[in-house]
N, C-alpha and C positions, 0 to 999 in steps of 0.2 A: 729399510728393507721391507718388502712384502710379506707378508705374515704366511709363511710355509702350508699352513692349512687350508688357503684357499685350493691347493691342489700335489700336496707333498702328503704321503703316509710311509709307513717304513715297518719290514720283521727284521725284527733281531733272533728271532730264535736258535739260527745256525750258533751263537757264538757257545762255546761250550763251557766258560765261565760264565757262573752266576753273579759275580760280583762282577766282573767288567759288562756283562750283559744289562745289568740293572745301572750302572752310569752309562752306558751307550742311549739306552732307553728314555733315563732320565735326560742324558744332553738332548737330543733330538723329541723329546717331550718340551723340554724348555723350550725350543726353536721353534715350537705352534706346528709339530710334526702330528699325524693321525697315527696310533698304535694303528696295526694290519695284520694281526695274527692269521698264519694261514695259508699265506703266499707262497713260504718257502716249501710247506706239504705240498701244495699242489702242484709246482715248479715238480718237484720229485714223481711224482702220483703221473706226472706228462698231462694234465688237465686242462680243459680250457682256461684260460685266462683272460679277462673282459675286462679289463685297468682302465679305466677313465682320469686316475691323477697318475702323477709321477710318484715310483714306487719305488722305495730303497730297500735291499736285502744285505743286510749288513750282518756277516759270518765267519768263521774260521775259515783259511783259505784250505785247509786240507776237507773239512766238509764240504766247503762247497763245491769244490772241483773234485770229487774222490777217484775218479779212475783216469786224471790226466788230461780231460778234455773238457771245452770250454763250449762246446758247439753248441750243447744245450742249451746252454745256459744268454749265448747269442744267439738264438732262435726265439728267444720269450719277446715279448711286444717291446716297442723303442721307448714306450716310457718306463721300463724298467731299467735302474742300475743298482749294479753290485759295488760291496764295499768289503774289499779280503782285507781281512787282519790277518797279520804275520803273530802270530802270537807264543807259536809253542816252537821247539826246535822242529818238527816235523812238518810246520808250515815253511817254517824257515827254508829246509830241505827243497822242499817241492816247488818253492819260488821261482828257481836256478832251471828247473824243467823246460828245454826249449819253447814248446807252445803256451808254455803258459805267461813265459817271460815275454814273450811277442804278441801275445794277447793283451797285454796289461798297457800297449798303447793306445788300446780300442777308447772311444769315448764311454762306451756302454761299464768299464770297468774301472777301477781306483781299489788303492792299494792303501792300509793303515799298519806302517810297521809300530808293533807297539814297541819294540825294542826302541824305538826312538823317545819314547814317550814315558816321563821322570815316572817314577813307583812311588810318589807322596800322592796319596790319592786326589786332596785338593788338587793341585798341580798337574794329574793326569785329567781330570773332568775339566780345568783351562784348557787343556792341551785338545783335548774331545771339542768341546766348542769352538775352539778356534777352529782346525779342521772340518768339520759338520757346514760351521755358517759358512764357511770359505764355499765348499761344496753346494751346497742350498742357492749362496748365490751364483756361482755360475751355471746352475740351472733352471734358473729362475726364466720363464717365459721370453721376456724382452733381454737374454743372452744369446747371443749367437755364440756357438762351440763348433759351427764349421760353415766356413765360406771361401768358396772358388768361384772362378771367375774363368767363361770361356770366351774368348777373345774371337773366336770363326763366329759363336751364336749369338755373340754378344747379351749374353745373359747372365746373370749375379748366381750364384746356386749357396743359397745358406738351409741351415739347419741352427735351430734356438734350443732352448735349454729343458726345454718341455718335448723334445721331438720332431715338432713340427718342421717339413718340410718344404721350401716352396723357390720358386725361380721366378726373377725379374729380369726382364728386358733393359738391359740400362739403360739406353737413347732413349726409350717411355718414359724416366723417371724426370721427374721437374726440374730435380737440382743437378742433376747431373747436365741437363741441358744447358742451364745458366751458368755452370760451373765451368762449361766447356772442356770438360775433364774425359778421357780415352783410356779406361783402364784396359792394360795386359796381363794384370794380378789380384790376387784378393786373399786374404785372411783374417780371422777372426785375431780384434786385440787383445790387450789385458783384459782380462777376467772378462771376455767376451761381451763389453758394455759397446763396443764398437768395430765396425768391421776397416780394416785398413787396406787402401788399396794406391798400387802404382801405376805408370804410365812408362809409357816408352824413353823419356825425359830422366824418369828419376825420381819425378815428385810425387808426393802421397797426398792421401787425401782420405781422412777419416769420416765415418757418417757413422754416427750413433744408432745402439742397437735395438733399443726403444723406436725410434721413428720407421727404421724398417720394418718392425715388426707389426705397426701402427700400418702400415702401408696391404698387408697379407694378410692381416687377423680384426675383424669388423667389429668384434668382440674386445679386442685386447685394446682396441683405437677409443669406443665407445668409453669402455672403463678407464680410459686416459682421460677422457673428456669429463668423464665424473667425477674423477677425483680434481681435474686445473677447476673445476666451477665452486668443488668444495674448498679448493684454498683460495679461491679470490674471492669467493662468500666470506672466509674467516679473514683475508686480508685487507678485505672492506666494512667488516662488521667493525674492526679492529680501530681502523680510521674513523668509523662514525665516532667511536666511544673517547676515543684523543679527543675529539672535536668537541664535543657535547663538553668533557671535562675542561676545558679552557673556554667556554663557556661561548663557543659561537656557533651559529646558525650556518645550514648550508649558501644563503646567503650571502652571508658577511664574509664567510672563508672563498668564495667567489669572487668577489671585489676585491678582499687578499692576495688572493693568489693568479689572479689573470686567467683563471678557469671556468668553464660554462657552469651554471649551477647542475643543469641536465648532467654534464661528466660528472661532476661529483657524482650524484646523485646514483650513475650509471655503475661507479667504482663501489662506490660504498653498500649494495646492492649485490655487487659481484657480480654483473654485467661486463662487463669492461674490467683488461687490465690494463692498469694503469703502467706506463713508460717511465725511466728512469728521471728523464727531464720532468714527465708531470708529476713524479714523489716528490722531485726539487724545486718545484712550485709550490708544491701544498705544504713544504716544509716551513718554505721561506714565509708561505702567509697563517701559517700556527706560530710564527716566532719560533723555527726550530733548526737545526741544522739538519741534511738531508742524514747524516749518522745516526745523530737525535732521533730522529724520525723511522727509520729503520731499526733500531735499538727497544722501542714503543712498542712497534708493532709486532716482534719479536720478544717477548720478556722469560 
């Protein structure tokens, strides 16, 4: 998972235990989250607010909603969400509150009953992480959390996990042309890694939600790019060091393995990645099996 701090901060201040404020704190400190003290004043104060990451306010739901209404609070910029704890009977209460109950389907909001959550504190600060990372990742950049699809405009309409909003033309799209695929639906999958979509037929057709987002964020595609050249730099460096240790030249493992020295050279380099047939080449001429061989470069 992406390390939350490239663009996650978070106030806890609403919560009105000191002790569960200080493990919320602490879970979401652990998660590579930025303390944000501040938010929630100003959120109240009606202040400008100028949010460049995605900002969690996580509080009592009786504080944060105190006279019933949530408008305010869905009025603040789309990279902010809220996180109500049900914590005391009087949030409990107000849970049950028509608009507040009908609000809590919004994207913008999530709900932490802690009555669900065991009173062995270990056990509740499990219980906090699990929940938090769950959270963190379906907001994560390369998650869609909402996609429709207009069938008159022929256009995708997603929304990721960071806010961003953006519409694609499906017939533009490459795979969708090769795919020969007609969608008349669209939603976002599980934990928003993929958007799912049907056709008049019947059939679906998933497209991961990394590559769309790769397709709408120049930035988000680039930093894809930087990390696949850091892992085939590390899964070529990896390869040279196998090779060296059985004591052959790029050469020799060439004549080996029915491969150009250049490719090698190209892999090993992190140039090139290498295909599954040509790791079962260069396995067969280390004297390894393609397991073997994946087993190595993974330790």
């Amino acid at each position: 998972m992406m390390k939350a701090e490239q663009f996650m901060e978070f106030d806890a201040s609403p919560i009105g235990s000191k002790s569960v404020r200080r493990e919320v704190e602490g879970t979401l400190e652990g998660l590579f989250m930025k303390r944000c003290e501040g938010v929630w004043q100003a959120i109240k104060d009606q202040s400008r607010l100028c949010l460049q990451s995605r900002t969690f306010v996580i509080g009592d739901l009786d504080r944060l909603i105190p006279h019933g209404s949530l408008d305010y609070l869905a009025a603040t910029p789309s990279t902010m969400t809220f996180v109500f704890l049900v914590r005391t009977d009087r949030d409990r209460k107000r849970l049950f509150e028509p608009q507040i109950a009908q609000s809590l389907n919004d994207e913008k909001f999530f709900l932490l009953d802690l009555g669900c959550a065991p009173n062995v504190q270990p056990e509740r600060h499990a219980a906090f992480t699990i929940y938090f990372r769950t959270l963190v990742e379906r907001l994560q950049p390369d998650r869609v959390t909402l996609a429709k699809y207009s069938y008159q405009d022929d256009t995708l309409w997603l929304e990721f996990g960071d806010g961003l909003e953006r519409a694609l033309k499906w017939s533009d799209l490459s795979f969708a042309r090769k795919a020969k695929f007609k969608p008349i639906y669209a939603s976002a999958g599980d934990h928003g890694q993929s958007v799912s979509l049907k056709d008049t037929g019947g059939q679906e057709l998933d497209v991961d939600a990394g590559a769309l987002r790769s397709l709408v964020d120049s930035g988000h595609r680039n930093a894809m790019e930087s990390r696949d050249h850091v892992e085939r730099e590390s899964v070529g460096s990896r390869l040279k060091v196998i090779r060296e240790e059985l004591g052959l030249s790029q050469e020799q493992l060439s004549k080996r393995s029915s491969i150009a020295q250049e490719s090698l050279s190209r892999i090993e380099t992190g140039r090139r990645d290498p295909r599954t047939d040509t790791l079962r080449k260069i396995a067969a001429g280390l004297g390894m099996t393609l397991h073997d061989l994946l087993a190595a470069m993974h330790p």
